[in-house]
N, C-alpha and C positions, 0 to 999 in steps of 0.2 A: 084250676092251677094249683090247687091244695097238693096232691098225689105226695112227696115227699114232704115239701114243706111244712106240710104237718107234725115233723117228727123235731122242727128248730125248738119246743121247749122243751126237748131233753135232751138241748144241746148247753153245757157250761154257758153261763150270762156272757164271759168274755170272748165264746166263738162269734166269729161273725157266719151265719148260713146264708147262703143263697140259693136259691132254686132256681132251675135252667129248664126251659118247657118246653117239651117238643113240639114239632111240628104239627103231628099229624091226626085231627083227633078221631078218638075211637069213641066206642059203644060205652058206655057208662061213666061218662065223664070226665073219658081217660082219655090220655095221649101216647104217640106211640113215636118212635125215631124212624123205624121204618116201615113199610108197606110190610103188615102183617101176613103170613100164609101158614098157615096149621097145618097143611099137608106136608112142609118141610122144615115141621122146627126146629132139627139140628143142623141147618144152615140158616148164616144171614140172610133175611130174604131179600133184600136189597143192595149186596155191598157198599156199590158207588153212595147210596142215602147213607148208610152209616160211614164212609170214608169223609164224603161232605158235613155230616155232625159232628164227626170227631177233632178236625179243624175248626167249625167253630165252637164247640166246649173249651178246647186250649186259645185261644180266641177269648173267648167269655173270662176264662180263668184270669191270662195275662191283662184283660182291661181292668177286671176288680181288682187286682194286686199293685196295678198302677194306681188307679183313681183311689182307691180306699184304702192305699198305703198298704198292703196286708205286709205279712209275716209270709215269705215266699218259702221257706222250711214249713210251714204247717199247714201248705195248701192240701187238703183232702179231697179228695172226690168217691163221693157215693152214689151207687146207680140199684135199682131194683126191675129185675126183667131184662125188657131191653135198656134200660139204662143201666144195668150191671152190665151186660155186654159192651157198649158203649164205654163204660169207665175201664174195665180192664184194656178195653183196643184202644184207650187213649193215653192210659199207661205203658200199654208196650211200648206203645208209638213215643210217648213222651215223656221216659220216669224222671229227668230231670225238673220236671217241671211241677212234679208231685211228690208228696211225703206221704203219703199212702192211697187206695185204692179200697174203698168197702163195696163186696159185688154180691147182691142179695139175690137170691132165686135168679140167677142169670148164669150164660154161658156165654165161651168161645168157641167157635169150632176149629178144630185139630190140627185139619187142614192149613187154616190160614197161620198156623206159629209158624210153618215154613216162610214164612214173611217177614217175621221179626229176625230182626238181627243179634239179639240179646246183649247190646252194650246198655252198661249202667244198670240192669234190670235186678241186680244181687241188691242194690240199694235201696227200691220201692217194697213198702211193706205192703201186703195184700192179705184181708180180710174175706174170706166166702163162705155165706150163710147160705144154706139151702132144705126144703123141708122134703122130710123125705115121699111125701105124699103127693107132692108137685104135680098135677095133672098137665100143667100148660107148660112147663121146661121140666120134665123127668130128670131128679135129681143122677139120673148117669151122665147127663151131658154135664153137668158143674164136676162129678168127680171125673170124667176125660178131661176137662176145662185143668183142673188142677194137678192133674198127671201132666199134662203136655205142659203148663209152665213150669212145674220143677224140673222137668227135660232142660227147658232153658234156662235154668240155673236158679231160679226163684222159692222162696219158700213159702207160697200159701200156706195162713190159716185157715183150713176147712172146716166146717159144723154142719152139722146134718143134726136135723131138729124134728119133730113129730108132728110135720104139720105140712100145709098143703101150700099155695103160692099166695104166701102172706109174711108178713115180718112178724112172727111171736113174740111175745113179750121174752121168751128167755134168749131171741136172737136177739133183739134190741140191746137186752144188759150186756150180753156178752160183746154185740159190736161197742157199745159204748165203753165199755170197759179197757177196749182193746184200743179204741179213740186216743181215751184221756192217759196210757200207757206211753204211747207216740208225744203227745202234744203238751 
């Protein structure tokens, strides 16, 4: 269950983090939201599994925000992989409910922004880190990821970094940076 939650001490003492863990576990320790297929990774390999995770992430969100009192303007959600995928389709779906979106080595695919309706979406700040070495999501599918949301009216931040499907230290500073700017 480490995978992100490793990253809460380089979060300000007064965030509160939480980590959300997927379902389904994979090869090295890891987890995955959906039913992985390497043959077709510029599509979701699953929809319906990430349509059913995206409900409950906003789900998970709105419990902590009740039970733990948060600060409903400073909810952020970050996802790496498929959980950048994941947090950006849960932003489409639901920017009301977010103050920002950080989506690290992940994509959306193109197709599905036909889907969004783009109400509210001018107001969600989005964050995209990606290296440009990426073997396992080729950083072309994060820059179509981020052509197709400023079609819908959004303004990613994009980064492309020197490095392969990992968070660099110089992505880190700069999401962090881009964090404590928001919050």
């Amino acid at each position: 269950m480490q995978d992100l939650f490793g990253l809460s001490p380089v979060f300000d003492k007064d965030w509160t983090c939480i980590s959300l863990q997927a379902s389904i576990p994979v090869q090295y320790n890891g987890w995955a939201w959906a039913e992985l297929d390497f043959e077709n990774i510029g599509k979701l390999p699953k929809p319906e599994q990430m349509e059913n995770h995206q409900i409950q992430v906003i789900d998970s969100i709105n419990k902590c925000v009740e039970d733990l009192h948060l600060d409903t303007e400073r909810v952020n959600l970050l996802g790496f992989s498929q959980g950048a995928s994941l947090s950006i389709y849960s932003g489409l779906l639901n920017p009301d409910k977010l103050n920002s979106v950080v989506a690290l080595s992940g994509f959306f695919p193109i197709e599905r922004l036909d889907d969004i309706n783009g109400k509210g979406l001018e107001k969600l700040d989005l964050f995209m880190g990606h290296g440009k070495l990426d073997p396992v999501v080729p950083i072309n599918l994060g820059q179509h990821t981020r052509d197709g949301l400023i079609k819908l009216g959004m303004k990613p931040s994009f980064h492309e970094y020197d490095s392969e499907h990992t968070i660099s230290h110089d992505c880190l500073k700069e999401f962090m940076d881009w964090l404590k700017e928001r919050n």
